[in-house]
Each structure stands twice: as C-alpha cells, then as structure tokens.
C-alpha positions in Angstrom: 10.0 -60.7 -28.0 9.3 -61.4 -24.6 6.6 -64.5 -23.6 5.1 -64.1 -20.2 2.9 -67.0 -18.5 0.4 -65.5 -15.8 -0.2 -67.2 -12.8 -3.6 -69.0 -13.3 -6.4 -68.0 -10.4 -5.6 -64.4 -9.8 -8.6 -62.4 -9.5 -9.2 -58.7 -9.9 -10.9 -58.2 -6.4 -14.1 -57.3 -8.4 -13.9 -61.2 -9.2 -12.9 -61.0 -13.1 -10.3 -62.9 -13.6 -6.1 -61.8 -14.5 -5.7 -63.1 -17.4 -3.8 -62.9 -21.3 -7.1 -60.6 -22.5 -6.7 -58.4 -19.0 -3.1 -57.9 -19.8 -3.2 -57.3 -23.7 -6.4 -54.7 -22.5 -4.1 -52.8 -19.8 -1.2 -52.5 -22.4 -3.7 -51.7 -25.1 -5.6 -48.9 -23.0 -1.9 -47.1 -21.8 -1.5 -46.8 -25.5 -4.7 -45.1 -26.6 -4.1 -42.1 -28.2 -6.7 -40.5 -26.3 -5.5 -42.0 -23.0 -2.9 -40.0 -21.6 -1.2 -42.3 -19.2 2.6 -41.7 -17.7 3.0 -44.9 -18.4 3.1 -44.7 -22.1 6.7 -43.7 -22.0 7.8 -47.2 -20.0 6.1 -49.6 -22.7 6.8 -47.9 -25.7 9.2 -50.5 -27.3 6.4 -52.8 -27.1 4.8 -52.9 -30.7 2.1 -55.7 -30.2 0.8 -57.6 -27.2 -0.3 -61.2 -28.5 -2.4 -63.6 -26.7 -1.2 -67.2 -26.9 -3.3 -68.8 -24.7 -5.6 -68.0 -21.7 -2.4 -67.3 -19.7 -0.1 -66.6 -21.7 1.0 -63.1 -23.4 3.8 -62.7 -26.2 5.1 -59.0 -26.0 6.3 -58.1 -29.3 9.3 -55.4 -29.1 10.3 -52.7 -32.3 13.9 -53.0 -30.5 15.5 -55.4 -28.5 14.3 -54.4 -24.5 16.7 -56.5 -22.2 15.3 -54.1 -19.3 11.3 -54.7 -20.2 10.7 -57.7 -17.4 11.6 -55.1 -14.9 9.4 -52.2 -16.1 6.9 -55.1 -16.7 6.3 -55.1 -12.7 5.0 -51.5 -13.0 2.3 -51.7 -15.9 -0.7 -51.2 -14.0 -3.4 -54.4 -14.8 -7.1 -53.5 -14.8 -10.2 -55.7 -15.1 -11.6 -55.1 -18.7 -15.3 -55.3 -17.5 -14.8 -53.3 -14.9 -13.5 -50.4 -16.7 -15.8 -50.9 -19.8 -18.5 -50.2 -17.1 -17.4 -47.6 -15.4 -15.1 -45.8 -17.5 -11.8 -44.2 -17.7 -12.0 -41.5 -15.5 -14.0 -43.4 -12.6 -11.6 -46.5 -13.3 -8.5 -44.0 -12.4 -10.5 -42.9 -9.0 -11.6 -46.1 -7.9 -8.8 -48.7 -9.1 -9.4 -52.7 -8.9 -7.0 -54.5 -9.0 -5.4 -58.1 -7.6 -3.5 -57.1 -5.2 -3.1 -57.9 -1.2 -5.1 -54.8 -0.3 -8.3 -53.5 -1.8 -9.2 -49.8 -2.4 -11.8 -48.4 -0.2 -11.9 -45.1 -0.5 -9.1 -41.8 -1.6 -9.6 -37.8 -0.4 -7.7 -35.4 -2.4 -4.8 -34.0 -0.3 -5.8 -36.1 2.4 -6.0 -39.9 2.7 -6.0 -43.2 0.9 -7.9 -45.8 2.5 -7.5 -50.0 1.7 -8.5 -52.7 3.5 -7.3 -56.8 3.2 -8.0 -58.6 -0.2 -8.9 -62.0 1.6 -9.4 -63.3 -1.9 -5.8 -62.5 -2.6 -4.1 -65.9 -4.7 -1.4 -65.7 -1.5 -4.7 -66.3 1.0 -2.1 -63.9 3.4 -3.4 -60.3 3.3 -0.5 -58.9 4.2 -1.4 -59.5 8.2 -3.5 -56.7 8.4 -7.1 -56.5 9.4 -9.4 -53.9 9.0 -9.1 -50.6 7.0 -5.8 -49.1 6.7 -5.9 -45.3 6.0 -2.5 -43.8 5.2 -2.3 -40.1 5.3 0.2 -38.5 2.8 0.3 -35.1 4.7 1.1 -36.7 8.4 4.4 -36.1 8.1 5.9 -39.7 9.0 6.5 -42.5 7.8 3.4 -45.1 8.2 5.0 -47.8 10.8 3.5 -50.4 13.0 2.5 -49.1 17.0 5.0 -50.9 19.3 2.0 -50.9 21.8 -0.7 -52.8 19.4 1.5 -55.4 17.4 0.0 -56.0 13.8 -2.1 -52.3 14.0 -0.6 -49.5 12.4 -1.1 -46.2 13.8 -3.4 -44.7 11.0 -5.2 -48.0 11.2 -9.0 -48.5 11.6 -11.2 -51.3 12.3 -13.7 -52.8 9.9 
C-alpha cells in the first residue's frame, strides 16, 4: 500500500480542482474494460485506489510495488467534469490538465500547439509567453533562438 498526499490548490486549467476523487477517477478510467489505455499495463499491481481525505489517496497493491512512486509520475490526471462532459474520445484530443502549459490546439502529422498556464500552482509558466507550436516533423530539436532570448523558434505570439 502506498499513501500519497496531493498538493492542495492545483487546478486542472479548466478550473476543477486536483484532487483524491480526480486521481481515484484517472486510475479508475485507465482501468475500464472498455477503455483501452497503454497505460493499463504500468498500474496494474494497483488493486484499489482509496480516498482518505480531500487530498489524500491510499493505493492499494495485489503485490508489493517498490517501483510504483516512479511510474506514479506518468499516470495521466484528468478533471472528472471535464471528461464526463465531453467524453472519452474528445477528452484524449483536447487533454486538460494542471500543468505549466495549456493545450491549444494538435494537427495530425503536423503540430502541437500550448501556450502558458498562468494559473499554474508554481505562478512560473515555464518563462514562456505566447503560443508555443512544436512541430514533430521539423526535423530538430525545439531549442531557444540565440537572437530572441526566451522565444523559441517555432514560437508564436498570443
């Protein structure tokens, strides 16, 4: 058994809060037998998640797990109202989440585009400002332009 206290005042950037019901959802919704997520495989010694409190989860294991807190960092966390409105499929497409940088907008085969969570619980947005589109098919790395300090090449402005 693992017991996990959440950092109270994270928000998902649609404003729901991160909290024990958002987490015991996520872990909940990867294990849907009708969900097909690749991340069933990672969580599956997990047998229950229990809430304890508000901000507090217990993760109950079938078999000891000494290497679940560092899978733990890649279970994606999604805002239950958020999906229960929109849906599975449309969740997957347009993710919200609490990190740094807010989804704006993804092209198949072509871009991703975020922009700066100002709302983040850090208040630092990563020192960007604007829309950053990364293109997967560029060819290089994304880096920061020499010439523009603090604007990355694939960078646009809000």
């Amino acid at each position: 058994m693992w017991e996990v206290k959440l950092r109270q005042g994270v928000k998902f950037h649609n404003g729901e809060p991160f909290d024990a019901n958002a987490v015991k959802f996520s872990f909940e919704r990867i294990n849907r037998p009708d969900f097909r997520s690749p991340q069933k495989g990672w969580f599956a010694t997990i047998e229950a998640v229990e809430i304890v409190d508000p901000y507090t989860v217990r993760f109950h294991n079938k078999v000891p797990d000494p290497a679940m807190p560092a899978r733990m960092t890649l279970m994606y966390q999604l805002a239950p109202k958020y999906v229960a409105q929109v849906g599975d499929a449309q969740a997957n497409l347009k993710p919200v989440g609490t990190g740094p940088f807010k989804f704006v907008e993804w092209v198949k085969n072509d871009k991703i585009v975020v922009e700066a969570n100002d709302a983040h619980w850090t208040r630092q947005a990563g020192g960007a400002a604007g829309h950053v589109a990364a293109h997967p098919g560029a060819g290089r790395a994304h880096r920061r332009s020499p010439d523009r300090p603090g604007r990355s090449h694939r960078q646009r402005s809000a």
